[in-house]
PDB file with SEQRES, HELIX, SHEET and CRYST1 records, atoms N, CA, C and O in Angstrom:
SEQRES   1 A   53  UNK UNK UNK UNK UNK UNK UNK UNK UNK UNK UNK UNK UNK          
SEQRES   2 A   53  UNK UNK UNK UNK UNK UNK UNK UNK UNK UNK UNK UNK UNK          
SEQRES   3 A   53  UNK UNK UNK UNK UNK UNK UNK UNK UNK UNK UNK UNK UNK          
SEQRES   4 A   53  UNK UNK UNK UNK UNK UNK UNK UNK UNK UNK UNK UNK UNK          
SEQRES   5 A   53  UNK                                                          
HELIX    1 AA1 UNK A    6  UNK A    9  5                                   4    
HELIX    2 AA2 UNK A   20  UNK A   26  1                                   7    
HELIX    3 AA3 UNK A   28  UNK A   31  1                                   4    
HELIX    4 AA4 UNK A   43  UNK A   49  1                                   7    
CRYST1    1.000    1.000    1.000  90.00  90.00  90.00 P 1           1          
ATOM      1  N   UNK A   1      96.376 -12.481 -14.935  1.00  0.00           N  
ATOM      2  CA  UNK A   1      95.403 -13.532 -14.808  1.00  0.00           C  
ATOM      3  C   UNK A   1      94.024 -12.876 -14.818  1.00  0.00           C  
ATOM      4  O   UNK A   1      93.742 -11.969 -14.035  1.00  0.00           O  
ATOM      5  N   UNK A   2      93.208 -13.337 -15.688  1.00  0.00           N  
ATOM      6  CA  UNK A   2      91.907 -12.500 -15.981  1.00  0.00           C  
ATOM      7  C   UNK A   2      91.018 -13.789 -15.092  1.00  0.00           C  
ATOM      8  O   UNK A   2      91.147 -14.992 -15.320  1.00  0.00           O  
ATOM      9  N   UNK A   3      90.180 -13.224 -14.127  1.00  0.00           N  
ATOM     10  CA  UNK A   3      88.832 -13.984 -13.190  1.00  0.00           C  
ATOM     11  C   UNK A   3      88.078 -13.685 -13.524  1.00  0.00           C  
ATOM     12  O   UNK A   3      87.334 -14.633 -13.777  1.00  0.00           O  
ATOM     13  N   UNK A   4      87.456 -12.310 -13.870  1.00  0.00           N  
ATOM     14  CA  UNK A   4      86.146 -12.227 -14.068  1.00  0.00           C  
ATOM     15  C   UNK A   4      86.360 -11.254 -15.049  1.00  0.00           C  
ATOM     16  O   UNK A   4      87.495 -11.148 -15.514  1.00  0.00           O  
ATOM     17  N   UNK A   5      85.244 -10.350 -15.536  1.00  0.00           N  
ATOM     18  CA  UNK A   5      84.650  -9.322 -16.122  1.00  0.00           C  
ATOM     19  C   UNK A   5      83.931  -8.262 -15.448  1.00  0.00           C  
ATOM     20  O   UNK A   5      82.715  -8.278 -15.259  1.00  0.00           O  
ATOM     21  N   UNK A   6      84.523  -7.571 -15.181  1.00  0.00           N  
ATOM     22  CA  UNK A   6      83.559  -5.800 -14.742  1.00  0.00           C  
ATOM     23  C   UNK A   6      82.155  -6.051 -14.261  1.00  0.00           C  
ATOM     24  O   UNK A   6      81.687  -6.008 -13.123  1.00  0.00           O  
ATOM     25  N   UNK A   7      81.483  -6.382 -15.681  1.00  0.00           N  
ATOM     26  CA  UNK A   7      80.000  -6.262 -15.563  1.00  0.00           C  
ATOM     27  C   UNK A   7      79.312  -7.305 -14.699  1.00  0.00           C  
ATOM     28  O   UNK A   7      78.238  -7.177 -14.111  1.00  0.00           O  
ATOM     29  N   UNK A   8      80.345  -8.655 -14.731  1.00  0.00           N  
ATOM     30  CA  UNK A   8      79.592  -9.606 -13.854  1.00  0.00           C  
ATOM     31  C   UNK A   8      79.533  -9.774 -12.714  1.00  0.00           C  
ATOM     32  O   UNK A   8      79.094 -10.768 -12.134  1.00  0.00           O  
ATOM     33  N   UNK A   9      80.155  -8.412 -12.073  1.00  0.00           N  
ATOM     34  CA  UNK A   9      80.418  -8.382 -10.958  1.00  0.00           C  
ATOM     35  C   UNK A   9      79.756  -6.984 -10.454  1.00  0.00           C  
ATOM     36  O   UNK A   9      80.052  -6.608  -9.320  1.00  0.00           O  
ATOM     37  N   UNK A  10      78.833  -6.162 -11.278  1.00  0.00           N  
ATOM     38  CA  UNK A  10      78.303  -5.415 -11.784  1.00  0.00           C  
ATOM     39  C   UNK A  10      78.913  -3.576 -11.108  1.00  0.00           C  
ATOM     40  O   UNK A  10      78.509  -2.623 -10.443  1.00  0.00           O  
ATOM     41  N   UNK A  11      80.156  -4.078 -11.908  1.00  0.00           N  
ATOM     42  CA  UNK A  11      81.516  -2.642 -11.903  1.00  0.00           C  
ATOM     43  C   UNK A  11      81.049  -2.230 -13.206  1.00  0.00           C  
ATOM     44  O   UNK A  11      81.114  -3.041 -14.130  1.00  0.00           O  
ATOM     45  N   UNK A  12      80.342  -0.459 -13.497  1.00  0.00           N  
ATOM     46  CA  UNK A  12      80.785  -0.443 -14.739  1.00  0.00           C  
ATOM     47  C   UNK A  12      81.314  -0.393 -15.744  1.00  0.00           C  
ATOM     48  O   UNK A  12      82.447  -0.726 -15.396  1.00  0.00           O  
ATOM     49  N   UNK A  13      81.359  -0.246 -16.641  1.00  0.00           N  
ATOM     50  CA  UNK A  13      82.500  -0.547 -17.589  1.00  0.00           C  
ATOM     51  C   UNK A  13      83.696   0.395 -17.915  1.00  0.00           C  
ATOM     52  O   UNK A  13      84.834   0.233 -18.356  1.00  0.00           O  
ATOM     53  N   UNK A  14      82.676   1.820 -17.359  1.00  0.00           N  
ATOM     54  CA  UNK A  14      84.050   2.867 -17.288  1.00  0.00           C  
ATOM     55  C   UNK A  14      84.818   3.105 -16.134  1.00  0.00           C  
ATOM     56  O   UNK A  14      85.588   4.060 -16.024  1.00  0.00           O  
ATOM     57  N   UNK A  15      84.553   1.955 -14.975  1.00  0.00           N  
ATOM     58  CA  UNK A  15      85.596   2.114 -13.851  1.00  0.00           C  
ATOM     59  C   UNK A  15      86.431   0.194 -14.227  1.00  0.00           C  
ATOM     60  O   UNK A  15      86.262  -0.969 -13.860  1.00  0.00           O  
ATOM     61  N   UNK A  16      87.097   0.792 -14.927  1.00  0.00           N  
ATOM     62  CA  UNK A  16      87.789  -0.576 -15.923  1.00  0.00           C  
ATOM     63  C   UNK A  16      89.218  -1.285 -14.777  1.00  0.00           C  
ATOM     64  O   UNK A  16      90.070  -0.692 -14.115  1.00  0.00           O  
ATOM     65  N   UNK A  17      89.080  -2.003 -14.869  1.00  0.00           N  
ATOM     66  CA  UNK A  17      90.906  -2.955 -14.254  1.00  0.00           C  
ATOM     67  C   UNK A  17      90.568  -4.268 -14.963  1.00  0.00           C  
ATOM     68  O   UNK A  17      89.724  -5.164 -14.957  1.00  0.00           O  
ATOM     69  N   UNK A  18      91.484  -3.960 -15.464  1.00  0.00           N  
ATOM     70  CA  UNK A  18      92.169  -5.463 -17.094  1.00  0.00           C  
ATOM     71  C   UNK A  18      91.235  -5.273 -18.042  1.00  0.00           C  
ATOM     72  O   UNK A  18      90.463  -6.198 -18.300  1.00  0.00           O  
ATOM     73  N   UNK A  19      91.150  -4.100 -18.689  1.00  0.00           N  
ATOM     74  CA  UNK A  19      90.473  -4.102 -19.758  1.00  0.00           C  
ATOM     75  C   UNK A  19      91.675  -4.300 -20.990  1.00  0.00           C  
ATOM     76  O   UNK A  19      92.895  -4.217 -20.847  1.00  0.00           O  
ATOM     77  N   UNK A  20      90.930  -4.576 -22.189  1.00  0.00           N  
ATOM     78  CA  UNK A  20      91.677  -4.557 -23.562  1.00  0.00           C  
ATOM     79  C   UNK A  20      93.053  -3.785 -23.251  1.00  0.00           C  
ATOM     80  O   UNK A  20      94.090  -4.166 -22.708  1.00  0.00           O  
ATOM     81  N   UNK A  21      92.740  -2.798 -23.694  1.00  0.00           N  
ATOM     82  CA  UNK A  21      93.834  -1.372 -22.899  1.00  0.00           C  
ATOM     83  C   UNK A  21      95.069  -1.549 -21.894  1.00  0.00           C  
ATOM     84  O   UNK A  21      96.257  -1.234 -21.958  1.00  0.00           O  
ATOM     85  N   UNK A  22      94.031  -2.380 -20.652  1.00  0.00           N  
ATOM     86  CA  UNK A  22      95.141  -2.591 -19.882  1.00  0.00           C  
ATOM     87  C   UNK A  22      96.103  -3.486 -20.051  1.00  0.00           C  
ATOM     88  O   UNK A  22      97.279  -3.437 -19.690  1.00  0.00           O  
ATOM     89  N   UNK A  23      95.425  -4.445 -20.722  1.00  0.00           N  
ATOM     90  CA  UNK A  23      96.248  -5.753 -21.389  1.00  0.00           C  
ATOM     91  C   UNK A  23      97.213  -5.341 -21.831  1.00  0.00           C  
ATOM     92  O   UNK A  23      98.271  -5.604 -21.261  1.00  0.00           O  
ATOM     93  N   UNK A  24      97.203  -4.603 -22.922  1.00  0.00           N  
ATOM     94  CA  UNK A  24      98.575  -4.164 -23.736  1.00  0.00           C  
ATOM     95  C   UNK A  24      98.940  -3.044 -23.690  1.00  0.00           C  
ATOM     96  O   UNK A  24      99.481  -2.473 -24.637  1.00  0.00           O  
ATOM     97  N   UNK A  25      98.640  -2.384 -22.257  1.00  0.00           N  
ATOM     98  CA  UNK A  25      99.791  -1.577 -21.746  1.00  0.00           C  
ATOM     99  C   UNK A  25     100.510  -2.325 -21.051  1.00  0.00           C  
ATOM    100  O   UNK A  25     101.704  -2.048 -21.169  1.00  0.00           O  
ATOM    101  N   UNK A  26     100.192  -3.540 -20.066  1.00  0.00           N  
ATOM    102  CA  UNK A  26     101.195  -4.249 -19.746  1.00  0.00           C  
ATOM    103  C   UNK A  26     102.249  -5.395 -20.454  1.00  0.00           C  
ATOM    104  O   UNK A  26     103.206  -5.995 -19.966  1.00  0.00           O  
ATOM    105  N   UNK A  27     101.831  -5.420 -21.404  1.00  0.00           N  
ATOM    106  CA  UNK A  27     102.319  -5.508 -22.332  1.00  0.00           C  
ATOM    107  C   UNK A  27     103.224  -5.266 -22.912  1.00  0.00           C  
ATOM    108  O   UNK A  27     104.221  -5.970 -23.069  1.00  0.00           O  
ATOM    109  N   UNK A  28     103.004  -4.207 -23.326  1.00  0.00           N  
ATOM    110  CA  UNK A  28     104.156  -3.221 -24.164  1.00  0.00           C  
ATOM    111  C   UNK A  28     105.313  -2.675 -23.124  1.00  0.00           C  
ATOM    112  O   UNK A  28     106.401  -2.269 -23.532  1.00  0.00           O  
ATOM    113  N   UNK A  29     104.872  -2.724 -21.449  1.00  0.00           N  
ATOM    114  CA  UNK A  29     106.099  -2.606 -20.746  1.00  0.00           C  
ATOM    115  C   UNK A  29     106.883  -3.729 -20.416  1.00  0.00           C  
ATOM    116  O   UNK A  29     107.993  -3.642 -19.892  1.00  0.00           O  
ATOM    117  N   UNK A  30     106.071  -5.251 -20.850  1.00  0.00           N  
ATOM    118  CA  UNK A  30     106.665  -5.775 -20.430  1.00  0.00           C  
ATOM    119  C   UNK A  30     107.951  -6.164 -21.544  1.00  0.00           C  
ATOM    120  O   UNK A  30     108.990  -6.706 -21.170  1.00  0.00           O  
ATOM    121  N   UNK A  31     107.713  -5.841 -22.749  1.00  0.00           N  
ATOM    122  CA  UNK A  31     108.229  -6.019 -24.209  1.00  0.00           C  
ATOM    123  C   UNK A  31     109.529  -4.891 -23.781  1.00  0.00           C  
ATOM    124  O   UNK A  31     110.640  -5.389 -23.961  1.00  0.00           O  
ATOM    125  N   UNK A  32     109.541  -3.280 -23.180  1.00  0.00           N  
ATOM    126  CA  UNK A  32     110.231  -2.942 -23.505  1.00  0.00           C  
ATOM    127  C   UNK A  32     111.162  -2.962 -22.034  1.00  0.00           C  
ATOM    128  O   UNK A  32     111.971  -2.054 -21.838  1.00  0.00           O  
ATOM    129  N   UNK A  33     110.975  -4.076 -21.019  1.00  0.00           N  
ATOM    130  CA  UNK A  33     111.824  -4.136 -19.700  1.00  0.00           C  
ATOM    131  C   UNK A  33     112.393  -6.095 -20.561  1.00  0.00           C  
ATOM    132  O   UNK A  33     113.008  -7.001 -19.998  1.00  0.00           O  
ATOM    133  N   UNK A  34     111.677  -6.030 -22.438  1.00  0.00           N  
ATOM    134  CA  UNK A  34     112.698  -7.455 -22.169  1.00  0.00           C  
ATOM    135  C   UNK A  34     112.145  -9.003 -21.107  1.00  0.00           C  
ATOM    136  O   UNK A  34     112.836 -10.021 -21.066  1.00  0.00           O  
ATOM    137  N   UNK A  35     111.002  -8.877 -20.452  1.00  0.00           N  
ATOM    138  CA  UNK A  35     110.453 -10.141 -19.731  1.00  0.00           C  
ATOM    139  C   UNK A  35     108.809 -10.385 -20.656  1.00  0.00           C  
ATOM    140  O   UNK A  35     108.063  -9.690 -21.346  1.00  0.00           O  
ATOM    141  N   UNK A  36     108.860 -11.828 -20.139  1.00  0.00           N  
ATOM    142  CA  UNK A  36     108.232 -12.142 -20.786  1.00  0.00           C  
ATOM    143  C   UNK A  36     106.400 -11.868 -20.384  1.00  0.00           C  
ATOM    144  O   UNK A  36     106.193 -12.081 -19.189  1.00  0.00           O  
ATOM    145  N   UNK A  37     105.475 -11.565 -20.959  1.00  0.00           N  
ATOM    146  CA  UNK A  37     103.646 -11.552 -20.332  1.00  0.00           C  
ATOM    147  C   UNK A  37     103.024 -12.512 -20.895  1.00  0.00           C  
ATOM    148  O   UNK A  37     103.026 -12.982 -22.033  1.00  0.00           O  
ATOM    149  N   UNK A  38     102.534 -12.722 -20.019  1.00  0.00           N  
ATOM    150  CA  UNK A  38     101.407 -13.844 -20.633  1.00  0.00           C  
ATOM    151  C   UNK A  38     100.019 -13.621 -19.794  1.00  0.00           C  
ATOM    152  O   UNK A  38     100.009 -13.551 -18.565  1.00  0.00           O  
ATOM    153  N   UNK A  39      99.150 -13.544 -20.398  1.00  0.00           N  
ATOM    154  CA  UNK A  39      97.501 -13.924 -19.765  1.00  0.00           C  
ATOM    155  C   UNK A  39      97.300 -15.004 -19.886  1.00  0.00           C  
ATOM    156  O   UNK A  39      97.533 -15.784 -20.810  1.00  0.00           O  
ATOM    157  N   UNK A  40      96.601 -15.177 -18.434  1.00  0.00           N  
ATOM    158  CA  UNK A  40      95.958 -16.556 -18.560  1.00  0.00           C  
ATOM    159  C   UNK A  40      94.151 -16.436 -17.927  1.00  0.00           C  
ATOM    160  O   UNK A  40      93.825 -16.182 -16.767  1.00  0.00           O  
ATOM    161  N   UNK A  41      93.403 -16.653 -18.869  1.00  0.00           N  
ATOM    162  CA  UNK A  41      92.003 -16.857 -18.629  1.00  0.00           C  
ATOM    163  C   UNK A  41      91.188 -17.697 -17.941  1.00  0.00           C  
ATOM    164  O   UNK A  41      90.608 -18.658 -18.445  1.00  0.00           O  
ATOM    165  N   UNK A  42      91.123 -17.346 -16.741  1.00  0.00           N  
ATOM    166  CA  UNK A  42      90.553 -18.192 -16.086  1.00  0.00           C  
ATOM    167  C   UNK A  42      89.005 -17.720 -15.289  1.00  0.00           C  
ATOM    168  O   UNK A  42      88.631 -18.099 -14.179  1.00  0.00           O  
ATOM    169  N   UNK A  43      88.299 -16.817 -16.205  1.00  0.00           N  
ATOM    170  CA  UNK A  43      87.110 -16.400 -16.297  1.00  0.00           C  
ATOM    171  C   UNK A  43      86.426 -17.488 -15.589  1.00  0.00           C  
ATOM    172  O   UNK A  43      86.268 -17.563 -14.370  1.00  0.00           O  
ATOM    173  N   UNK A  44      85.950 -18.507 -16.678  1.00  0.00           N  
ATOM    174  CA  UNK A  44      84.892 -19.974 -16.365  1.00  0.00           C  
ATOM    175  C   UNK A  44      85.424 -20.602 -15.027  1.00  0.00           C  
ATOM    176  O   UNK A  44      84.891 -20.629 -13.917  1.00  0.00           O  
ATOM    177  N   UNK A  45      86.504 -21.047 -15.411  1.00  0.00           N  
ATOM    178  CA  UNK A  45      86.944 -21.700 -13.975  1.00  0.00           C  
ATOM    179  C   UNK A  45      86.385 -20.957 -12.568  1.00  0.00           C  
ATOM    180  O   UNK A  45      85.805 -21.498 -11.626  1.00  0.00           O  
ATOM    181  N   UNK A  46      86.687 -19.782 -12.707  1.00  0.00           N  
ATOM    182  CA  UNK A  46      86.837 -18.787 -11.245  1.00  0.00           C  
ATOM    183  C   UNK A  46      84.860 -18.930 -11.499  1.00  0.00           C  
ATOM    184  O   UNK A  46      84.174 -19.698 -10.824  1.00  0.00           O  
ATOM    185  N   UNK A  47      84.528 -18.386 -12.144  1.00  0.00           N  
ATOM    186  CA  UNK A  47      83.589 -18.692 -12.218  1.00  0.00           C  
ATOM    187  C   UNK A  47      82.249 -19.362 -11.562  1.00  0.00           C  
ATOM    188  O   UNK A  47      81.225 -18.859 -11.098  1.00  0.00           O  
ATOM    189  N   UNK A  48      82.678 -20.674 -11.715  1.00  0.00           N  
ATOM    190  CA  UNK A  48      82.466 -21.965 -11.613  1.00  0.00           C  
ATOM    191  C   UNK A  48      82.485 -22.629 -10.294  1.00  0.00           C  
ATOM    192  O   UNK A  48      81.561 -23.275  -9.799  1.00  0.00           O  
ATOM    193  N   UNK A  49      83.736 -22.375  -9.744  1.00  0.00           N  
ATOM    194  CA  UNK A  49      84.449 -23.118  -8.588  1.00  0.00           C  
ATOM    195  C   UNK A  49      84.873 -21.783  -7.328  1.00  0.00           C  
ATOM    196  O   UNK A  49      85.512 -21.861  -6.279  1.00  0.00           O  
ATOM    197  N   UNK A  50      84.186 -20.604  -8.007  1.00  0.00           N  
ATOM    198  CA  UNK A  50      84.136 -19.303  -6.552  1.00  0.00           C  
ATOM    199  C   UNK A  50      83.089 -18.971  -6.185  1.00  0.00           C  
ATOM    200  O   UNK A  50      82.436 -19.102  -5.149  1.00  0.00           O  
ATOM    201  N   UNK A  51      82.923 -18.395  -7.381  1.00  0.00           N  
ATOM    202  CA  UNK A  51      81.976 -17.618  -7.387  1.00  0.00           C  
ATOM    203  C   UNK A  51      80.268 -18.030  -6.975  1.00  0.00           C  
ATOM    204  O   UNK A  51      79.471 -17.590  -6.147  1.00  0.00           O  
ATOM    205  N   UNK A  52      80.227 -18.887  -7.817  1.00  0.00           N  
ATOM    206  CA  UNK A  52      78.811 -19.506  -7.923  1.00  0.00           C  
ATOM    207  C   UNK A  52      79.117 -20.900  -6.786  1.00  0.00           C  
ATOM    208  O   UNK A  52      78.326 -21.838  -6.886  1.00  0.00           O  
ATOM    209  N   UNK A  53      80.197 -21.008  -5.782  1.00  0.00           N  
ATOM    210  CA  UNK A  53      79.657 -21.365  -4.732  1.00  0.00           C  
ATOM    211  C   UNK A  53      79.032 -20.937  -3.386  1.00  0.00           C  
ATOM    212  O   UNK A  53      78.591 -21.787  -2.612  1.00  0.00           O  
TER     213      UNK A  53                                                      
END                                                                             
């Protein structure tokens, strides 16, 4: 589940958690343990209704 972005939270970009990268390394383990991954983006929402209250 992706909430935010690094920078908007002002982490820089080379101390990374869920980057591109990480995406499809979890990924690719989840392909070869056979279960299923899915992301779900909920950037705006979290956003919206956390953050910026």
């Amino acid at each position: 589940m992706k909430l935010y972005a690094n920078e908007d939270i002002g982490i820089p970009k080379d101390h990374t958690c869920c980057s591109l990268e990480d995406v499809e390394d979890a990924r690719s383990v989840a392909c070869r343990l056979h279960i299923p991954y899915y992301v779900f983006n909920f950037t705006e929402n979290f956003r919206t209704e956390i953050m910026e209250r």
